[in-house]
C-alpha positions in Angstrom: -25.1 43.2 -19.3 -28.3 42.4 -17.5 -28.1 38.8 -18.4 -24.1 38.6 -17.4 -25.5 40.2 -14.0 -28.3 37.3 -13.7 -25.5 34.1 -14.7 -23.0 35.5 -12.0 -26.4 35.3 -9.2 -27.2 32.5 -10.8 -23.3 30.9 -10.4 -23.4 32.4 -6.5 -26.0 30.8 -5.5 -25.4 27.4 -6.9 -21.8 27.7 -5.8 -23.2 28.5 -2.0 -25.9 25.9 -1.7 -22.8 22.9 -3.1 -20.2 24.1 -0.5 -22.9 22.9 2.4 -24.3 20.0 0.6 -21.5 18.4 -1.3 -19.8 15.8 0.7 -16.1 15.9 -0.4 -14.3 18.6 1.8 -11.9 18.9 -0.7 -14.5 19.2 -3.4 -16.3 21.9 -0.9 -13.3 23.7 -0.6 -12.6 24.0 -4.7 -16.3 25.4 -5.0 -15.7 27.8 -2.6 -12.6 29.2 -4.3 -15.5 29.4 -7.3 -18.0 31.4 -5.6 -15.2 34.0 -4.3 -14.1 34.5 -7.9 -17.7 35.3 -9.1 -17.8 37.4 -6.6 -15.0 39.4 -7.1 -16.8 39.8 -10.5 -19.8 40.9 -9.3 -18.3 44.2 -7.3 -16.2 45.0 -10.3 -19.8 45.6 -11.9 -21.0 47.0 -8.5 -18.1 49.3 -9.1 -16.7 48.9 -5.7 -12.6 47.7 -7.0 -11.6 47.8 -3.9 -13.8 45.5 -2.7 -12.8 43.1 -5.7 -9.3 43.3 -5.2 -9.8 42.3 -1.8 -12.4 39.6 -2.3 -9.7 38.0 -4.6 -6.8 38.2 -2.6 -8.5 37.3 0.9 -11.4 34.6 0.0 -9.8 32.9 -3.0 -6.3 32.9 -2.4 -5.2 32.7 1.6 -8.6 31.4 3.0 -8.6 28.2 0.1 -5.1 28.0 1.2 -5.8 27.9 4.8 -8.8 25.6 4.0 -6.0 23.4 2.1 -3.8 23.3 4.7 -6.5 22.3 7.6 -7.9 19.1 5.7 -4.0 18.3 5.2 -3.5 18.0 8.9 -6.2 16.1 9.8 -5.8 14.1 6.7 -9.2 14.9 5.2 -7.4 14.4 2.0 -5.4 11.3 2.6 -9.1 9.6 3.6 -11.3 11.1 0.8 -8.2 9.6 -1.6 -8.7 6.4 0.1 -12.4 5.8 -0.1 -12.0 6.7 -4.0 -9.6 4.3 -4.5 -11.6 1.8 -2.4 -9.8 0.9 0.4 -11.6 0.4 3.5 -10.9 2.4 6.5 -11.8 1.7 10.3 -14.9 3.5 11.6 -14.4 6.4 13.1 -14.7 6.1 17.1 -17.5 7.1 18.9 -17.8 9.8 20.7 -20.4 9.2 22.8 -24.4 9.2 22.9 -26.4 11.5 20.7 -28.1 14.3 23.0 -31.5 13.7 23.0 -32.3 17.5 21.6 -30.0 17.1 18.4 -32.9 17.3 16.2 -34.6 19.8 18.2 -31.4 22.5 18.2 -31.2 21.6 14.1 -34.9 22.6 13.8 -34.4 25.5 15.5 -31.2 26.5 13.0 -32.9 25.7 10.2 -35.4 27.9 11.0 -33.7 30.9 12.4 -31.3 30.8 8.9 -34.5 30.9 6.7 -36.2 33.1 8.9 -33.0 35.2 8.8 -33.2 35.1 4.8 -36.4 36.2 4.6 -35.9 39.1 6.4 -33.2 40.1 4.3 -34.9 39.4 0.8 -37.9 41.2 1.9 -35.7 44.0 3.0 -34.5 43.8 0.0 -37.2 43.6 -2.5 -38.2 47.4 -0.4 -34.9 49.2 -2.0 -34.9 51.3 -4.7 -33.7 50.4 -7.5 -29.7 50.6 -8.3 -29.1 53.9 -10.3 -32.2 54.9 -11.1 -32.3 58.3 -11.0 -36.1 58.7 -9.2 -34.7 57.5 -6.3 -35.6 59.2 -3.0 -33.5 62.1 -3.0 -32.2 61.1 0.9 -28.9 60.8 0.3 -27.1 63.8 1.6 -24.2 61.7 3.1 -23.2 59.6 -0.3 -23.4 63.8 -2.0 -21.4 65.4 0.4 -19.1 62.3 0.1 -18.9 62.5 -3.5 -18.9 66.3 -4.2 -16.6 67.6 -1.5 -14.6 64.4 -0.7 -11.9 66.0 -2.6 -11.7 69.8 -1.2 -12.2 68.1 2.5 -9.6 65.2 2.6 -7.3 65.6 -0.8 -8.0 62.1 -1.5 -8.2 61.1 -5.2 -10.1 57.8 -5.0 -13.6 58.3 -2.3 -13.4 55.3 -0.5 -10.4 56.4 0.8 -11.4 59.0 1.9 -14.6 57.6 3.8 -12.5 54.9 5.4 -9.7 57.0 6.6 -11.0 60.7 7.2 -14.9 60.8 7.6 -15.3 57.4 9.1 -11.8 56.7 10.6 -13.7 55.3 13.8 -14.9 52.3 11.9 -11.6 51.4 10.4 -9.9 51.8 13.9 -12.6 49.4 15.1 -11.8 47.0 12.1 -7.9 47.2 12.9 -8.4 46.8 16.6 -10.5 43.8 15.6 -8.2 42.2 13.3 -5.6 42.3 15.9 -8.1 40.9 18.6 -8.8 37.9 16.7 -5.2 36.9 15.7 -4.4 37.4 20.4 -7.5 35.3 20.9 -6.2 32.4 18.5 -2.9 32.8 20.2 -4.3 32.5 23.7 -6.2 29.1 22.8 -3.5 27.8 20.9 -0.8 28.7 23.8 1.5 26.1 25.0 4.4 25.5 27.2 6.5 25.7 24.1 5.1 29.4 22.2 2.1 29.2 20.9 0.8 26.2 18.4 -1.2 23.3 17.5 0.3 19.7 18.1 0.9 17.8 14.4 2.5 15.1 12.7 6.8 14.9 12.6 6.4 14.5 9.1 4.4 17.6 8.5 6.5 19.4 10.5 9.3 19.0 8.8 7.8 18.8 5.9 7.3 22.9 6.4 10.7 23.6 8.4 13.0 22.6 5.3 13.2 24.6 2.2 11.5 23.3 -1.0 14.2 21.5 -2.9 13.2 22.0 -6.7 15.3 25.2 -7.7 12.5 26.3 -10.7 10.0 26.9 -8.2 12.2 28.6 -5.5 13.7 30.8 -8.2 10.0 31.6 -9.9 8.6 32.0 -6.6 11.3 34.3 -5.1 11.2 36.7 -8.3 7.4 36.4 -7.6 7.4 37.5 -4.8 9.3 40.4 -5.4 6.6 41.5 -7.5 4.0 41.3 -5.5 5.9 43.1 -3.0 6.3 45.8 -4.9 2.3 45.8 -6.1 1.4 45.1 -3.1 3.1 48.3 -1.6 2.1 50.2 -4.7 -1.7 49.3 -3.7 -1.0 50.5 -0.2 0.6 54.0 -0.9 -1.7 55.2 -3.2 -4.7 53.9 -1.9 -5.9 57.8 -1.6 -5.4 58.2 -5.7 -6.2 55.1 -7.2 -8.2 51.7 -6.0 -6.7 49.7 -3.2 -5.1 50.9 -0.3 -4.6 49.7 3.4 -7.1 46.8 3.3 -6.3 45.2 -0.3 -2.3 46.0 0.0 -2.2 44.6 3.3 -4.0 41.1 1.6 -1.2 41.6 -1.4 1.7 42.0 0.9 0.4 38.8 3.4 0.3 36.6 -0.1 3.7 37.4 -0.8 4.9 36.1 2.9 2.6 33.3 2.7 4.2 32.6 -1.1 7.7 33.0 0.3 7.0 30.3 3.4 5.4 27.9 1.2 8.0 27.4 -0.6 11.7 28.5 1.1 10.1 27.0 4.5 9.5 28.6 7.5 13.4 28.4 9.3 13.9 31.6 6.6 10.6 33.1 7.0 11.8 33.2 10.6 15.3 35.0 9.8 13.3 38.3 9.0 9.3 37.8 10.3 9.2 36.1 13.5 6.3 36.5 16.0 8.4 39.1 17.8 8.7 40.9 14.7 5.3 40.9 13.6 3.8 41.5 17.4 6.0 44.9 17.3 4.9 45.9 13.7 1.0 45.3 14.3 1.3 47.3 17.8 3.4 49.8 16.7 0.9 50.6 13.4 -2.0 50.5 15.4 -0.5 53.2 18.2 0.2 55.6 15.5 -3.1 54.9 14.5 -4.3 55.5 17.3 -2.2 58.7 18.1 -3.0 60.3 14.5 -7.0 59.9 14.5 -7.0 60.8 18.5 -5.1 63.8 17.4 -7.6 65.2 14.5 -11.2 63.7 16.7 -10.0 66.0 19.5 -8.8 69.4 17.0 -12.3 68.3 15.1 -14.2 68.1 18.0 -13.4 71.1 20.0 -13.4 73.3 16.5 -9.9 73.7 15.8 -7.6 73.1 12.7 -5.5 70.4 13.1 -3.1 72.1 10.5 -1.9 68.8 8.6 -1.6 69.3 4.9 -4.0 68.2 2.1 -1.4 68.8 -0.3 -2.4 69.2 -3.8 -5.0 66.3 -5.3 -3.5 63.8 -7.3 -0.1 63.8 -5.7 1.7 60.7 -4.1 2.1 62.6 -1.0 -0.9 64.4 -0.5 -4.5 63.7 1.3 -3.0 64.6 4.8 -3.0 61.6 7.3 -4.5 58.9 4.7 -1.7 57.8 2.9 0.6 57.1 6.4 -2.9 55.3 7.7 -3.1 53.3 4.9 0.3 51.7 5.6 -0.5 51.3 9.2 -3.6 49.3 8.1 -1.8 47.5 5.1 0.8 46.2 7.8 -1.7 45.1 10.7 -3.6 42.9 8.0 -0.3 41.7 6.4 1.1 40.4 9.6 -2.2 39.1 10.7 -2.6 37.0 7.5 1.0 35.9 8.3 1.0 34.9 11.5 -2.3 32.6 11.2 -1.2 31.2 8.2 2.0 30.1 10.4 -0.3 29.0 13.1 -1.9 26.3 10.6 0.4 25.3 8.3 3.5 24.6 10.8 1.4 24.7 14.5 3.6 26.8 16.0 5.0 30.2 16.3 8.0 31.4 17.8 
């Protein structure tokens, strides 16, 4: 197992140094898929699922699709087909004179990225090691975590319970920030129009009208079906099993994205429309809101918040964690949504 651990470092860190030194985008891209696979490997032995599930469903799939559809409209991929095949292109135009400093600010990267790694390696190499049972015996929080995670929260799986009852805060923070970076990408991108990037006619319609092959809009329909229902499967019981709010909410965006790829975005908009998806993230993250504020201020003043653990290992059980998980699963579903839409067509309506 050791040497399985060393090939996937091994594979991660070849994978990260050829993304920033290979000079084919779509090449860079590919590679990149690679190193997010291998790393989805690498916290299933970590033990962390969760993580994994996510890793796969976030960095390989919709960020290499996203990655796809960028070099597509500035036809990255059009020009790198092109030069393989030999035929000359214009130069590009230039933009002006070179600042004098250019070398001087790329120094000064350089340095402050390998000064940056060194500090982490060498905090590193000062860790104990992983498992070993001689390990400074420090870690009240991971043992009250582990040994009374059930009896406080009702929660089956422990990261569920960490994320959603003992350190709700954070994942608040993480939801207010996921919905903070989709407003700021709609307030640059804001036009006269809604909101969008200007593109080609062709492209454009190219995404507007439905795919006309009927094998893949049948295959891909019943697909995403299934993932629909796995994906809501990973959300609900998220406090018994692996998954939850996070990973479901990647699962469910991959199905829209699936079902706008290939049906076109006129019937994506029939049933998830920025409207819609506006009122869905701000409607999950008030009751988020609403349900934490509720136990911080019974928790913080002493009192029982008299909510229901219900009994361990039941669907609806862990008190507030299960309807928190949904909350969460839909803020990061429509946020994967809605900047896909932003890419891929330029505009949303």
């Amino acid at each position: 197992m050791m040497l399985f651990e060393m090939i996937l470092l091994g594979l991660l860190l070849v994978a990260a140094v050829a993304v920033c030194t290979m000079r084919r985008l779509v090449a860079s891209v590919i590679v990149y898929a690679s190193y997010s696979i291998v790393m989805s490997m690498v916290w299933i032995l970590l033990a962390a699922p969760d993580l994994s599930i996510t890793e796969a469903a976030v960095s390989t799939g919709i960020t290499g699709i996203l990655l796809f559809i960028v070099l597509k409209r500035i036809n990255a991929i059009r020009r790198e087909h092109n030069e393989l095949e030999g035929i000359k292109l214009p130069p590009p135009p230039k933009t002006g004179r070179a600042s004098p400093f250019r070398h001087f600010y790329n120094a000064v990267s350089v340095t402050a990225c390998l000064g940056f790694t060194g500090v982490l390696l060498y905090t590193a190499s000062a860790l104990p090691p992983f498992g070993d049972p001689s390990n400074p015996t420090n870690n009240e929080v991971p043992r009250k975590f582990i040994e009374d995670g059930i009896q406080d929260t009702g929660a089956i799986n422990v990261v569920a319970s960490m994320l959603f009852d003992y350190r709700a805060f954070d994942t608040l923070g993480e939801a207010c920030v996921l919905i903070a970076a989709v407003c700021a990408v709609l307030i640059l991108l804001r036009t006269d129009g809604g909101f969008g990037l200007p593109t080609f006619h062709a492209f454009v319609r190219e995404t507007e009208e439905p795919r006309q092959d009927i094998i893949l809009k049948n295959m891909s329909f019943l697909l995403v079906g299934m993932i629909l229902v796995f994906g809501s499967y990973v959300v609900m019981n998220g406090h018994l099993t692996p998954g939850g709010g996070f990973s479901g909410g990647a699962i469910l965006g991959a199905s829209l994205i699936l079902f706008v790829s290939t049906s076109g975005t006129s019937q994506a908009y029939k049933f998830m429309n920025y409207k819609v998806c506006s009122r869905v993230m701000s409607i999950s993250l008030l009751f988020y809101i609403a349900a934490k504020g509720y136990s911080f201020f019974f928790g913080a003043n002493q009192m029982q918040t008299n909510i229901p653990l219900g009994t361990p290992g039941e669907l609806f059980s862990a008190g507030l964690i299960m309807p928190l998980n949904i909350a969460v699963g839909l803020i990061v579903a429509c946020s994967m949504y809605l900047i896909y839409i932003l890419f891929s067509k330029g505009v949303v309506k």
